[in-house]
N, C-alpha and C positions, 0 to 999 in steps of 0.2 A: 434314376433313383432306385434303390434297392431298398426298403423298408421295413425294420423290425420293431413288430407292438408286444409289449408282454405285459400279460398277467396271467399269473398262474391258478388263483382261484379266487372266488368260487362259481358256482355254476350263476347265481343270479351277479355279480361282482361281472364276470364276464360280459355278463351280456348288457350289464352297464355301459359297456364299451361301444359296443354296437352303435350308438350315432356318431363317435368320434371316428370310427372306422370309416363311415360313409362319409366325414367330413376331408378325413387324409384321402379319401378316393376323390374325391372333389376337386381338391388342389392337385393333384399328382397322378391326372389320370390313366400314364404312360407306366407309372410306377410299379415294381414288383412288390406285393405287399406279404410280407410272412409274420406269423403268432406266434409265437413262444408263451407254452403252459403247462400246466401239471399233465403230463400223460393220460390222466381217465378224462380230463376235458378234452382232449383232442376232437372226439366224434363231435363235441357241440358247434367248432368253427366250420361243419362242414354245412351251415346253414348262414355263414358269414360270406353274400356275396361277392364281396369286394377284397379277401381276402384270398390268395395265389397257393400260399403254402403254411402248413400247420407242422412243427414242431412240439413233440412231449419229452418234458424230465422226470425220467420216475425218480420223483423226490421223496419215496418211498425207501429205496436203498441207500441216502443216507441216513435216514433214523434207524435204521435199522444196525449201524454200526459194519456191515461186512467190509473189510478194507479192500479186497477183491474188488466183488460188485460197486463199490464205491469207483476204484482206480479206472474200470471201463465203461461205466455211466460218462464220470467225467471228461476221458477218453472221447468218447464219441462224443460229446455235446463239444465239448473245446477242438474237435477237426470240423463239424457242423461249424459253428460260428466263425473258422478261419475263414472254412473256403466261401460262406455268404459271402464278406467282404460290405455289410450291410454302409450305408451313408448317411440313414437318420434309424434312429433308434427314439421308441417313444415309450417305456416305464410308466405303465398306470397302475403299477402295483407298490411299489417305493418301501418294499421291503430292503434292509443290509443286502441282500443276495441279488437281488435283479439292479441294486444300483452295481453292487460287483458285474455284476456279467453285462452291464450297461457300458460300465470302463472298459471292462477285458474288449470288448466287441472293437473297440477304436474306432468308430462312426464318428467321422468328421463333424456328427450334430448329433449330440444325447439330451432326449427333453425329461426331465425327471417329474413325478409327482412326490414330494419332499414331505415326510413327517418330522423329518427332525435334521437341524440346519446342518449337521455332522454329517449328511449323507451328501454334502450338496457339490463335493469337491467329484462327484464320480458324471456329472454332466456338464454337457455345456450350456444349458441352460434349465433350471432348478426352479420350479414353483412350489411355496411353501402350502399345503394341503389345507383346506378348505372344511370340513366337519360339519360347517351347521346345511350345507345344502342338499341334494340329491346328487347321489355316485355319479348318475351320468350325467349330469349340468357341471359337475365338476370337470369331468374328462372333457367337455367342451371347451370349458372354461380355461383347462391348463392348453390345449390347443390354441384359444385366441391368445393367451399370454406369453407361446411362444411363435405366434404371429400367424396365423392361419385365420382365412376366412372360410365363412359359410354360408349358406342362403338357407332354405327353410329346413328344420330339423328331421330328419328319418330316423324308423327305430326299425329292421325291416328284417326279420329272420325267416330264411328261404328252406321249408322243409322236401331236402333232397326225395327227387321222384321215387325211388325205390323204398323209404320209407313210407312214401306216403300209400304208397301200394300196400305194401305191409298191413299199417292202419284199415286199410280198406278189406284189405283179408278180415281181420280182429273184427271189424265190423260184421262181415257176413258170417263170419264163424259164431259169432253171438249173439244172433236174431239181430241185429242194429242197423237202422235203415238212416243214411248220412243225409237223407231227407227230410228225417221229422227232425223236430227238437230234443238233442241231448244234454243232459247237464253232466258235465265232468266234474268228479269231486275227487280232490286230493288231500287226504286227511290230515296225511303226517306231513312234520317236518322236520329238518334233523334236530332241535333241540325244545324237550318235554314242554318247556313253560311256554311255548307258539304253538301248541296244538289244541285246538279246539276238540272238547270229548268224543270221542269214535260215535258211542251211546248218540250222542246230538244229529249229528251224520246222520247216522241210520235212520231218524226219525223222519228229519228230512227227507232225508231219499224215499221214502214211503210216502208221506204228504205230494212229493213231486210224480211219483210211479202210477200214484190211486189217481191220476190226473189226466193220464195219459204223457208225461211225459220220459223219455228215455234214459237211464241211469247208469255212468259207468264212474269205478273206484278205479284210480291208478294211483302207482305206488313203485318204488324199487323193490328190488329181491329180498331183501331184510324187510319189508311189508308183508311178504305175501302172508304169514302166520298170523298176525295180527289183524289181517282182514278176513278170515274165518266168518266171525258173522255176516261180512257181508255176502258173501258165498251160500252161507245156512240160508239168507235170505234171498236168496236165487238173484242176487244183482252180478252182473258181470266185474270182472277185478282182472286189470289188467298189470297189474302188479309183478316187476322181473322183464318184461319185454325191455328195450334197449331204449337209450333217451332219445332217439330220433324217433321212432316207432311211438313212443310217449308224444312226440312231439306232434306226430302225424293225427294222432287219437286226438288230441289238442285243438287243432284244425277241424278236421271234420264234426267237433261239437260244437255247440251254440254258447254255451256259458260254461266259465270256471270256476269253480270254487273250492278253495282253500286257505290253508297258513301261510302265514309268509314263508315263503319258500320257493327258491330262484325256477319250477318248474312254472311259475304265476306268473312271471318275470317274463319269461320263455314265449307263455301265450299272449302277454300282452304285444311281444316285438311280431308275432305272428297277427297284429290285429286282433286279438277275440279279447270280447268283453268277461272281464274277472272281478268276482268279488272275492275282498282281502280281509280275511280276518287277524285282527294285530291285537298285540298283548296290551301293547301300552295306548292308553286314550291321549295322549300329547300328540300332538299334531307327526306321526312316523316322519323319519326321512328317509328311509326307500319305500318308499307307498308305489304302485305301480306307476310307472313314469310318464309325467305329464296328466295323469288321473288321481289326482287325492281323493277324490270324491269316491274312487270305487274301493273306498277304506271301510272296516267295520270295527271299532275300537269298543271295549268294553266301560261302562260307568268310571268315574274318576274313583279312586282306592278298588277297584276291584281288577278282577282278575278274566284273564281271556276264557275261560271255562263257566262265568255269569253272563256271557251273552245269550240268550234267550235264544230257543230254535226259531219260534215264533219271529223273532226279529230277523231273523237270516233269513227263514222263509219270507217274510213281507220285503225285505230288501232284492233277493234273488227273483221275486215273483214281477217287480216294480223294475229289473235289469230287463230279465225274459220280454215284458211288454214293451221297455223299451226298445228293442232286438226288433220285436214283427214291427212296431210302428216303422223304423227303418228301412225295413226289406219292404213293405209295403210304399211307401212314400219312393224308395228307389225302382220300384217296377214300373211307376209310371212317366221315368224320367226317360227324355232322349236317349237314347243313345252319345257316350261322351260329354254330359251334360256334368259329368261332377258329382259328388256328394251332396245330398239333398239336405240341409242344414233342421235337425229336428229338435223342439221344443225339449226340455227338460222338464 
């Protein structure tokens, strides 16, 4: 078996995938498995263990109009897709363009994830797309419906050793000792109306610092100017390092806290406990997966910028105790005994 999964974005959208992944590695454990996606997600599959080879489209130079750059993008992705010779193709992006490159591919088996039944003639087997439940129960779901089985769910993102060194540098370079308790706070997200006020952050981060506990802001390169204050306020800001290096910083802290935003997504598939702050009080459907409860939704008619610091602090302080009640309760367990099953 020769296997191609695509989805091109986004960064949380991606890692939706991530159980389906571990479920085709399940069945097809002999299998070569390859990703097809947008070019700047590339670096995120390299924490997809089950996946063999990562493909990027810079989907960039077709907006861009160059007919050039255009003729040799396509070029190389269409000798790429001859010479795989792939045999099952799996579409969890079910855009016009990935059912096209689902046909051209000629995989004796294309599974589609179907928004619109016009697209359905480019598979050989088409599920019509699902809406009211979570991205990645869906991508399971289009998996048993074109006949796959599974046994118990993994969400399991493996942050490669070199970053996590990296991280570990970041750490000593900024007093930060990966032995106390850090709260990771990530403020923004890419769009205005899911960001919780900077101003509120800050507050917090100070409530949590005067406490003894450890404080780092991370961010992309388009953050780093906006997080000024948190700099003026001597907090560390890791904001512009590389998403793996993020992701390693992720790791090595205790709690996350942010906007929706697929970096939240990120820590939860790395196991760490995240609190989510969402715009909408309606019960989300990407809340972090398999966790609704670590949702912080604002009053009914109001707006993600009325949630109270105060309530973030009492929720993240009630996360934190939960965190030592765990490592406590697991210190006194066997060796290989399991996860210690703790009250809520």
């Amino acid at each position: 078996m020769n296997i191609l999964l695509i989805r091109f974005k986004s960064i949380g959208d991606i890692l939706f995938t991530l159980p389906a992944v571990h479920v085709i590695r399940e069945n097809y454990p002999e299998a070569k498995i390859s990703f097809l996606t947008s070019r700047e997600n590339v670096p995120l599959i390299a924490g997809f263990r089950d996946v063999d080879d990562v493909h990027g489209i810079d989907r960039k130079v077709y907006r861009r109009g160059n007919p050039t750059a255009i003729f040799r993008e396509s070029l190389s992705f269409w000798q790429w897709l001859r010479e795989k010779k792939f045999t099952l193709t799996v579409d969890f992006q079910g855009y016009g363009e990935t059912a096209l490159i689902s046909w051209l591919g000629r995989s004796p088996e294309r599974w589609g994830n179907v928004y619109q039944s016009t697209r359905a003639w480019a598979y050989t087997r088409a599920v019509k797309r699902e809406n009211q439940i979570h991205p990645a129960d869906w991508n399971l779901s289009l998996l048993r419906q074109c006949g796959l089985s599974g046994g118990p769910i993994h969400n399991e993102f493996v942050v490669p050793d070199a970053a996590l060194d990296e991280a570990r540098q970041f750490f000593a370079a900024h007093s930060l000792d990966p032995a106390k308790t850090t709260l990771f706070i990530q403020p923004f997200t890419s769009s205005l109306h899911k960001c919780w006020p900077l101003e509120n952050f800050l507050t917090l981060a100070r409530y949590f610092r005067e406490r003894g506990i450890q404080i780092l802001f991370g961010g992309g390169p388009a953050d780093l100017a906006a997080l000024a204050p948190a700099q003026q306020a001597g907090l560390p800001v890791s904001a512009g390092v590389s998403l793996l290096v993020t992701a390693g910083l992720m790791k090595l802290s205790t709690l996350i806290l942010g906007g929706d935003t697929g970096l939240l997504h990120l820590a939860v598939a790395m196991d760490k406990r995240v609190v989510m702050l969402m715009a909408s009080p309606v019960k989300p459907r990407c809340h972090p997966f398999q966790h609704a409860d670590w949702v912080l939704t604002p009053p009914a008619t109001k707006t993600i910028s009325d949630i109270a610091p105060g309530t973030v602090i009492e929720v993240c302080s009630r996360a934190l105790a939960e965190i030592d009640q765990r490592h406590v309760a697991q210190a006194f367990l066997p060796a290989g005994s399991g996860d210690f099953p703790v009250p809520s």
